[in-house]
matplotlib code that plots the C-alpha trace (Angstrom):
import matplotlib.pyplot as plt

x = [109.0, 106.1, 102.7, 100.1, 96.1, 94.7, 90.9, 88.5, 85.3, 83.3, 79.8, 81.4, 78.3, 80.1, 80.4, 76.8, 75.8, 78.9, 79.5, 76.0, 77.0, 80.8, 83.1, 85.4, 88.5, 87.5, 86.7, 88.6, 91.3, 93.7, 93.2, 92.5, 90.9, 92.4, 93.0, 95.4, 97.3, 97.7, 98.9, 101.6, 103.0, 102.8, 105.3, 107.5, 107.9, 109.2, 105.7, 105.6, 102.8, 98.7, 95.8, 92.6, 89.8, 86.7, 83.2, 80.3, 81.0, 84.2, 83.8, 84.6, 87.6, 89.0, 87.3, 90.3, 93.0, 93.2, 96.2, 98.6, 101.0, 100.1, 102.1, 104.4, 102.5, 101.0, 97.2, 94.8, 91.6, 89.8, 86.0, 83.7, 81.5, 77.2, 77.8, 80.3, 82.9, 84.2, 87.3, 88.8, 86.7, 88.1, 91.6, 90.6, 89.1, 92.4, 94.5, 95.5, 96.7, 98.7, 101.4, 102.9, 103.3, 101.6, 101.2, 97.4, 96.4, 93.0, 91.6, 91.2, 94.4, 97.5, 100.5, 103.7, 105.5, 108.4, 106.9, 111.1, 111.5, 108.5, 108.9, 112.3, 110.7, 108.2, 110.4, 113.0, 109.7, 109.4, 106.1, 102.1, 101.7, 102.5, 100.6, 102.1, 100.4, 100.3, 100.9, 97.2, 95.7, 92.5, 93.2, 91.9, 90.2, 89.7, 92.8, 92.6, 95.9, 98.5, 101.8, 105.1, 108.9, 108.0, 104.6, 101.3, 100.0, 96.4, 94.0, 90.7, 87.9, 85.2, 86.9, 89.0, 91.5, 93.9, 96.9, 95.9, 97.3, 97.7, 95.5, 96.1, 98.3, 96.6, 99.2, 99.6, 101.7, 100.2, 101.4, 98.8, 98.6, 97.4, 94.0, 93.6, 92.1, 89.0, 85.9, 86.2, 83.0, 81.7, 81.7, 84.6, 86.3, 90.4, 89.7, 89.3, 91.9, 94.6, 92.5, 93.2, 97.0, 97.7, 96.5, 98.2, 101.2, 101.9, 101.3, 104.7, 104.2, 105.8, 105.5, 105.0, 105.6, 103.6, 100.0, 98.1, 95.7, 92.7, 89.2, 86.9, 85.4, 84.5, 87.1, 89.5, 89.2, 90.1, 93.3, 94.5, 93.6, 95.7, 98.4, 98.8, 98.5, 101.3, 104.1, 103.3, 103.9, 106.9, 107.8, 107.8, 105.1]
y = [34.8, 34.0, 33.6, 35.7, 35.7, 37.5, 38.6, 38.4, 37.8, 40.9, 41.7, 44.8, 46.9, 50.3, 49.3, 47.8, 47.1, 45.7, 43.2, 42.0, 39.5, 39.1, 39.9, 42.8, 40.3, 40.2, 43.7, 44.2, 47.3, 47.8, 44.7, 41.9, 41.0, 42.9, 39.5, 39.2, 42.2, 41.4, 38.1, 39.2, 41.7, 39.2, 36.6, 39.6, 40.1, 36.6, 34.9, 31.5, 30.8, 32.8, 31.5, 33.1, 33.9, 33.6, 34.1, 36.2, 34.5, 33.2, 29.9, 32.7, 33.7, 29.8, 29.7, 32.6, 31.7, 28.0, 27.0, 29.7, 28.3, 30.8, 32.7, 30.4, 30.7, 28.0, 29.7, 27.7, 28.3, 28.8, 29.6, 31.1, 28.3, 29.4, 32.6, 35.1, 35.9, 38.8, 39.7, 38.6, 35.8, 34.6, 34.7, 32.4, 29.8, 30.1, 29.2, 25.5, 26.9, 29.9, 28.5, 30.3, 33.9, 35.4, 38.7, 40.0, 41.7, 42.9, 42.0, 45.4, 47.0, 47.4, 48.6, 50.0, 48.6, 46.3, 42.8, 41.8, 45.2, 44.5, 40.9, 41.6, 44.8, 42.7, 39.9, 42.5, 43.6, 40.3, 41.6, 39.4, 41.9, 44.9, 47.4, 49.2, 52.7, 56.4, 60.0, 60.5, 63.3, 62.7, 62.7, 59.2, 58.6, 59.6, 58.4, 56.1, 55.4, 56.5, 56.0, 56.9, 55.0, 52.1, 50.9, 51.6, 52.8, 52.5, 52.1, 52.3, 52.5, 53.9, 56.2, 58.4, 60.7, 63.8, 62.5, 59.7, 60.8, 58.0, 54.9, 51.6, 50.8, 47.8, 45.4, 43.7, 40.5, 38.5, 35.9, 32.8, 32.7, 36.0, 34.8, 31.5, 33.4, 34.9, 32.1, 29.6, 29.9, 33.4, 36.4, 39.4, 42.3, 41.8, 46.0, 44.2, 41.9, 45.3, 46.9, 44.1, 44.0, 47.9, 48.2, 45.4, 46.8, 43.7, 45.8, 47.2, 49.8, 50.3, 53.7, 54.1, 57.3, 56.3, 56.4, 53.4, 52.1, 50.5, 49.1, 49.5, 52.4, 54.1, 56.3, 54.1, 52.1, 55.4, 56.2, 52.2, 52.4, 55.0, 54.3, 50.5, 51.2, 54.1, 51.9, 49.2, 52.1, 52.5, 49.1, 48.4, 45.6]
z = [54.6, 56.3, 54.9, 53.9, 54.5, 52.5, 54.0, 51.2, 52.5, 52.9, 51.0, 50.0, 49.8, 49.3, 45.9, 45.0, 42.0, 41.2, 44.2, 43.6, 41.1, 42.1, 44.9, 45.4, 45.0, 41.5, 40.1, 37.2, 38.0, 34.8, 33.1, 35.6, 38.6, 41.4, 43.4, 40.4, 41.1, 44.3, 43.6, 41.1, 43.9, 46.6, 44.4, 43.6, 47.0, 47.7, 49.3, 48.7, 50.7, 50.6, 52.6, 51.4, 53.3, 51.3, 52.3, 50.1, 46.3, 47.4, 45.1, 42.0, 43.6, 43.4, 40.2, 39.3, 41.4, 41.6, 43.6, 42.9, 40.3, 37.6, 40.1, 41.8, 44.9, 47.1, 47.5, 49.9, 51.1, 54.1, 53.9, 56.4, 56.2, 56.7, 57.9, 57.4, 60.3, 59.8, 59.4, 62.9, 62.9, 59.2, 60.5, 63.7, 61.3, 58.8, 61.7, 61.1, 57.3, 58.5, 61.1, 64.3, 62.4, 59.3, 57.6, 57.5, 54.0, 53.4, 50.4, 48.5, 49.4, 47.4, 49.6, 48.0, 50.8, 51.8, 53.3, 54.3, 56.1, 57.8, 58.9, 60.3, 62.6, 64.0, 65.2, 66.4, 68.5, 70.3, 70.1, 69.2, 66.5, 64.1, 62.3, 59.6, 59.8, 58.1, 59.8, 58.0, 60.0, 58.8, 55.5, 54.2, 56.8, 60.6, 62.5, 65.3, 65.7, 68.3, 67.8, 70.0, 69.4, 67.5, 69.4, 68.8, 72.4, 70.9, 68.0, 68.6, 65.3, 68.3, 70.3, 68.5, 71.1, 70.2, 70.5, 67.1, 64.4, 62.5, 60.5, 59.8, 56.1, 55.5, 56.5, 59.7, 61.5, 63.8, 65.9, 65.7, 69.5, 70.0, 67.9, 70.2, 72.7, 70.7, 69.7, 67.2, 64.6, 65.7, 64.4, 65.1, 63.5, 63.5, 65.0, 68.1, 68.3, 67.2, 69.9, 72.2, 71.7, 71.7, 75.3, 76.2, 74.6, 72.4, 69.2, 67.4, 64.5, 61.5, 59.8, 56.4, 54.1, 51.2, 50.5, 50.3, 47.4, 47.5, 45.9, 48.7, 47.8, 43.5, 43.7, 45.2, 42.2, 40.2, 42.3, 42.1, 38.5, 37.9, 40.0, 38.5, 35.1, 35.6, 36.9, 34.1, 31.8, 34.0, 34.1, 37.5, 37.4]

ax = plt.figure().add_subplot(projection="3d")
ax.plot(x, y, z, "-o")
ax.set_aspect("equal")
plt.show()
């Protein structure tokens, strides 16, 4: 499997107060820190390997995680340095940790989803990327994704057309190549670099039927909440 960076770098002001004194990695969802959660479903889904992208408060999420063995996993560490980077530009930086392919993860999502599945469409694609993406219909959010036979023919976050009915899932695979071509040190949003790819039609898709959770938001923390502490009770954690 190949590895996974993890983007955890974000101020996170959605959820102010809390993120004032630590980051969103580390808000405690049923028990532990959410970077914990993530972690635990990460090893169960056979990653060995997690490069995280810190930035705001990021020396409390090494503080947590260490180097992964609580979890069997190899965790590095790849900070944004004096100013933050964004999310595009916090996967340029990570590049020399990540090798020649590597899932994308943000840092508050928690995806029900099959990582294998996933890595085997997108080098069946032969494509630089994949997205894995809900039919939302503006449901979670507005959808800027369309979608036709496997590709994504675009995703824009600023101009939103009919035919998108879709959003991003949270998880993508990029090819390290495709970032080579974007500034080393300055600031970009990884919206660009999906952007980039879709109109150069070098971005597969991957549909995906179930919803996706996530801390960015108060009552996303709710929904996760709920959702995790349900399949412990199931047993399925």
């Amino acid at each position: 499997m190949f590895s996974v960076a993890i983007l955890a770098g974000g101020l996170a002001t959605r959820l102010r107060p809390i993120t004032e004194e630590i980051p969103k990695s580390l808000i405690e969802v049923a028990g532990q820190p959410f970077i914990c959660h993530q972690l635990e479903y990460l090893r169960k889904q056979d990653i060995s390997s997690v490069v995280l992208c810190i930035g705001y408060l990021g020396e409390m999420i090494q503080e947590i995680v260490g180097n992964g063995s609580r979890w069997n996993i190899r965790v590095s560490y790849s900070p944004d340095g004096p100013s933050l980077l964004g999310t595009g530009g916090a996967l340029r930086q990570a590049l020399p940790l990540l090798g020649e392919h590597f899932f994308v993860l943000y840092g508050d999502s928690y995806l029900p989803i099959d990582f294998s599945d996933v890595e085997k469409t997108y080098v069946g694609s032969g494509k630089k990327g994949l997205m894995t993406i809900l039919k939302n219909q503006n449901q979670w959010d507005k959808s800027n994704v369309e979608f036709d036979a496997g590709q994504i023919i675009e995703y824009n976050k600023t101009v939103i057309r009919p035919p998108m009915h879709y959003i991003d899932y949270g998880l993508g695979l990029l090819q390290g190549a495709a970032l080579q071509a974007y500034p080393s040190g300055e600031s970009f949003d990884l919206s660009k670099v999906y952007n980039d790819l879709s109109l150069a039609g070098e971005l597969a898709g991957y549909e995906v039927f179930e919803r996706f959770y996530e801390i960015g938001s108060h009552q996303g923390i709710v929904d996760t909440q709920a959702y995790l502490l349900e399949q412990t009770a199931k047993g399925s954690l």
